[in-house]
C-alpha positions in Angstrom: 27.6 -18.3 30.5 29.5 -15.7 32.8 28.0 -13.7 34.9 30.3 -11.2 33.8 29.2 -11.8 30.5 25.7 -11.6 31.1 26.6 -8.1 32.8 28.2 -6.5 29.8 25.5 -7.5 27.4 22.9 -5.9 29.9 25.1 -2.4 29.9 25.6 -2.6 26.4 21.8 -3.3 25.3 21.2 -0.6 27.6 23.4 1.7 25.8 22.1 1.0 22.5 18.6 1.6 23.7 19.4 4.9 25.1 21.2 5.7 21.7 17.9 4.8 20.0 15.5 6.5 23.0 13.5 3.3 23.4 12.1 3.8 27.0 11.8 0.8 28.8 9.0 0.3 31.6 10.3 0.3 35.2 11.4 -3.1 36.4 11.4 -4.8 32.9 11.9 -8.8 33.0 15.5 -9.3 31.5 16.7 -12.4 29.8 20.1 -12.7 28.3 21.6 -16.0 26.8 24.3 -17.9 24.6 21.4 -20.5 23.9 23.8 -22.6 26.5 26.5 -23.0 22.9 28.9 -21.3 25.2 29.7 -18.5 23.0 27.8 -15.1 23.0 29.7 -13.3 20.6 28.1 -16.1 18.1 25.1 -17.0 19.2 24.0 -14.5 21.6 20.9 -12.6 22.9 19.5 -9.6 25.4 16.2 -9.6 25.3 13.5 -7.2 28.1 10.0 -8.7 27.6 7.7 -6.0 27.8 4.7 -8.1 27.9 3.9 -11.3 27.8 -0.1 -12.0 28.7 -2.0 -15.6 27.8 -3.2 -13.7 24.2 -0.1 -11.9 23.3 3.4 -11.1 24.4 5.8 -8.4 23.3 9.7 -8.7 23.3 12.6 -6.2 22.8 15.5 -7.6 21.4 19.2 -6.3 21.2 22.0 -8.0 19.1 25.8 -7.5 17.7 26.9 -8.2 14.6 27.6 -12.2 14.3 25.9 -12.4 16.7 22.9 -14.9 15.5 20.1 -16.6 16.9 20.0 -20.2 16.6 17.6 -21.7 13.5 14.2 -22.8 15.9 10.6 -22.4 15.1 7.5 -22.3 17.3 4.5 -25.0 17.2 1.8 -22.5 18.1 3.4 -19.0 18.4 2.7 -16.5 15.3 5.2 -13.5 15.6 6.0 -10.2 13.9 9.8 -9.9 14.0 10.5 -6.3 13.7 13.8 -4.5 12.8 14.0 -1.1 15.3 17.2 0.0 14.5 19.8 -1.2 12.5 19.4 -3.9 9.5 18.4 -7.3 10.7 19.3 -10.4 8.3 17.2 -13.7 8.6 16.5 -17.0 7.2 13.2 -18.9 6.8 12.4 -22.5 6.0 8.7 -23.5 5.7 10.0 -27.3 7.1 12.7 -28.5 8.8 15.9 -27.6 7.4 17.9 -30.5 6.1 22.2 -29.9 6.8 24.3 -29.2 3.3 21.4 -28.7 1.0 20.9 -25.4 -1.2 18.0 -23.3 -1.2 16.6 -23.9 -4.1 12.7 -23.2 -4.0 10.7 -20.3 -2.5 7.2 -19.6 -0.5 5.3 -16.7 0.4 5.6 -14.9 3.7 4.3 -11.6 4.4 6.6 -8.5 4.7 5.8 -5.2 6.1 1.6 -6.6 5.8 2.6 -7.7 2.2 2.8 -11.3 0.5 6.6 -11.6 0.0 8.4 -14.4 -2.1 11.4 -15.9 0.1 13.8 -18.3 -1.3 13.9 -20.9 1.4 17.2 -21.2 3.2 18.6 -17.7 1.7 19.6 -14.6 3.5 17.6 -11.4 3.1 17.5 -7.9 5.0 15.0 -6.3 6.4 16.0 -2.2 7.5 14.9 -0.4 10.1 10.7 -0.3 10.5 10.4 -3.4 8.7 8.2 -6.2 9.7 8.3 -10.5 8.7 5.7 -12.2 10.2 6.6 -15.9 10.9 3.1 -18.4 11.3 3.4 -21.4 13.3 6.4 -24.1 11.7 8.6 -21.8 10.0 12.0 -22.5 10.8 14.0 -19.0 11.1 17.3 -17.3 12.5 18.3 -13.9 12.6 21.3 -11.7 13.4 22.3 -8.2 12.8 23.3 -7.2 9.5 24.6 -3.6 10.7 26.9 -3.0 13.7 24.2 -3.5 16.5 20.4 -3.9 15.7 17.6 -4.1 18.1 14.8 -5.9 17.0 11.2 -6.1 18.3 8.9 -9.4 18.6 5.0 -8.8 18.7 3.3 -12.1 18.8 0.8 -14.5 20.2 1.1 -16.0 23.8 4.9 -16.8 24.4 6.1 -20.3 26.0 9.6 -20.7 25.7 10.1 -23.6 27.4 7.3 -25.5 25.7 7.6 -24.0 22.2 10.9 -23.3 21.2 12.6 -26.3 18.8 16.1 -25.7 17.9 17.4 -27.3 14.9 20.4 -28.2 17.1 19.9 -30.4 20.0 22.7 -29.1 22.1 21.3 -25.3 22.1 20.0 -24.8 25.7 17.1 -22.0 25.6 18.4 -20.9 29.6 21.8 -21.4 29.8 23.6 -21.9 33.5 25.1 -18.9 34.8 28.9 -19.2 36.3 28.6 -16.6 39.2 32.0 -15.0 38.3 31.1 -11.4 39.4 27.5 -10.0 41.4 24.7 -9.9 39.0 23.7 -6.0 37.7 20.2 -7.4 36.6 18.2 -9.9 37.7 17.6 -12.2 35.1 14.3 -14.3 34.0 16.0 -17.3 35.3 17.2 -16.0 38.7 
């Protein structure tokens, strides 16, 4: 990923938090990627973790429309994905998604506290204030429905390098940076 890149998302989550008045705390802990695919636009990320303690860890999350986050689930991480702004679209699979086949049966997550029926594999919405929580083995991506979106992760202690399984085994969770202009933020990875 560009430096360059990585500078524009910064200014532009930035932007769209200040157009939402989400405060962020002084000297937040930035990590921006392209899930090392290469192409931000389409699989592409800003995220400031506000606080990530051995209990629990809290994440704010800023996306463009098509832009999506890979399909990956978490081993022992439960998480509240929130939609702040905007309309967030995801997709849930109690097991490992297999390629070409239909969604064709559903489960029950909870939405907004609530027991939910999801078809497995199908696209839903959830608007602005709206809560999914994930448990431990569900498969999921997401990616803005609207325009822009910024979306909000409460969950339990957070290990990205140990607990993050993409369904694709070329996605990178810290992509290399090509140092095409000076950084405006330090990143996570720096």
């Amino acid at each position: 990923m560009k430096r360059s890149a990585v500078n524009q998302a910064y200014r532009d989550a930035l932007a769209c938090f200040a157009r939402h008045r989400w405060a962020l705390p002084p000297s937040p802990r930035w990590d921006i990627t392209d899930f090392g695919l290469g192409d931000f636009d389409r699989n592409g990320l800003a995220l400031v973790n506000l606080a990530n303690e051995p209990e629990y860890c809290e994440k704010l999350m800023f996306a463009r429309r098509n832009q999506a986050t890979p399909c990956h689930m978490h081993a022992r991480k439960k998480e509240d994905i929130i939609c702040r702004a905007g309309e967030l679209a995801l997709q849930l699979w109690p097991e490992k998604p297999a390629p070409g086949v239909a969604p064709t049966r559903a489960f029950l997550a909870r939405i907004d506290g609530q027991p939910a029926k999801i078809r497995t594999g199908a696209a839903f919405s959830l608007a602005a204030g709206s809560r999914i929580t994930l448990v431990p083995g569900i498969w999921h991506s997401f990616w803005p429905a609207s325009g822009e979106c910024i979306i909000g992760e409460v969950s339990t202690a957070n290990d990205d390098v140990g607990d993050n399984f993409f369904l694709d085994p070329g996605v990178g969770r810290f992509p290399g940076i090509e140092e095409d202009e000076p950084a405006v933020v330090r990143l996570i990875r720096d």
